[in-house]
N, C-alpha and C positions, 0 to 999 in steps of 0.2 A: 504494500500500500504506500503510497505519495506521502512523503512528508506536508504536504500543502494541507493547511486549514484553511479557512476562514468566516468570518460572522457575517448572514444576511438577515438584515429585518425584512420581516413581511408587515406591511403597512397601509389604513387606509391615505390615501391621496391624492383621488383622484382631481382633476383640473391642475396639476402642480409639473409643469415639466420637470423639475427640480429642485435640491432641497434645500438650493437657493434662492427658490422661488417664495420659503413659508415665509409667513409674516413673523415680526416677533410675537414669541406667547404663545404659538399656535401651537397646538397638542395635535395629533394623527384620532378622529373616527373611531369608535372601537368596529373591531370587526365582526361583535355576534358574541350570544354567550357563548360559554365554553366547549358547550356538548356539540352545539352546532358545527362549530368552528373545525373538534375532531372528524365529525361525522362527513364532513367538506374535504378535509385530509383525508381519509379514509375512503373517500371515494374517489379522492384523484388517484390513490395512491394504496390500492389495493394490501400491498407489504406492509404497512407502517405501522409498527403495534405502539401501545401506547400502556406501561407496564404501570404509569398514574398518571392522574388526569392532568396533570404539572406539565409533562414529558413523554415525548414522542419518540421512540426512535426507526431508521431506516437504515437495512444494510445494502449493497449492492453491489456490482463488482468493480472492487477495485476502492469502492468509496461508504462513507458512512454521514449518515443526517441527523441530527439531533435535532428535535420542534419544538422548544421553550416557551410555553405556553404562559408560566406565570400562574400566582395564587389567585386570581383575580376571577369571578364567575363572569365578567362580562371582559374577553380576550381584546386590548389593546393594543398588541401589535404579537407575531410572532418571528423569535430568535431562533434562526438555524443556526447552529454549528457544523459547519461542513467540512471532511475529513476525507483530502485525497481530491481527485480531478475528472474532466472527462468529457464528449458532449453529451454522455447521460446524465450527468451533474444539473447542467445548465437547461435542458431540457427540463427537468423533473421539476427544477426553482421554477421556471417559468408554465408548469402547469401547477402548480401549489399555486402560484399567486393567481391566477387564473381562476384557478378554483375559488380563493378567499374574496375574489374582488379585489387587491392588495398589487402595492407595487413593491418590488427586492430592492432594497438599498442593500448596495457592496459597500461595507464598511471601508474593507482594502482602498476601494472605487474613491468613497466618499458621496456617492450621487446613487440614481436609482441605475439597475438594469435595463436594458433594452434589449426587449428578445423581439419584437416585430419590426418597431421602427430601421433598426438598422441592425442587424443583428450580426452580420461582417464585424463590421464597426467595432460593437459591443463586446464582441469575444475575441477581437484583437487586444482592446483596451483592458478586457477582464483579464486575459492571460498575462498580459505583461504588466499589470496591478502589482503597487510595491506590497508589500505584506500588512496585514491590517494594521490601520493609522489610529490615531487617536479621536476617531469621530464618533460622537456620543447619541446616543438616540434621543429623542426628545424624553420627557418621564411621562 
């Protein structure tokens, strides 16, 4: 397995090109309560057990997903921890957010993913991503 991790929020955002677009103050949507939110994983993402309702996890080949759900009954954003590389990696991020309604902010990145807009573009920029920075999600 790839030394490579790195942290994606899944986040509501929609109308925000980027996340230098928020205003100040601005908090992210919750995205649904809890059960829901799994049960949206779960259906994109047939494999992904969920051993409490906190934490998700996904194995895969080559690569591993952890889904950070948080103590929270109503899910404000979710944290992957991703472990290792691939285009099934980025593929799978981009139907989890799909699924949630939600945009992936690449922490690494600093800004959100783009898997349609320009997706060339996107996975040149993700691959050559310095190692995750110091960018903080909103609370």
């Amino acid at each position: 397995m790839s030394g490579m991790s790195w942290i994606v929020y899944l986040m509501g955002a929609a109308g925000f090109d980027s996340v230098r677009d928020f205003p100040e103050g601005w908090s992210p949507p919750v995205l649904g309560p809890r059960d829901s939110v799994i049960r949206r994983l779960r259906e994109a993402l047939p494999s992904v057990s969920f051993p409490t309702p906190a934490e998700g996890i996904l194995h895969g080949d080559g690569f591993s997903i952890t889904f950070e759900l948080g103590p929270w009954e109503q899910t404000p954003r979710v944290k992957l921890f991703v472990h290792g590389e691939g285009e099934e990696v980025l593929d799978l991020i981009g139907r989890v957010a799909e699924a949630l309604d939600a945009r992936a902010l690449d922490t690494g990145l600093g800004d959100f993913m783009r898997f349609r807009k320009d997706p060339d573009t996107g996975r040149h920029i993700w691959r050559d991503a310095p190692t995750p920075g110091q960018w903080v999600a909103p609370a």
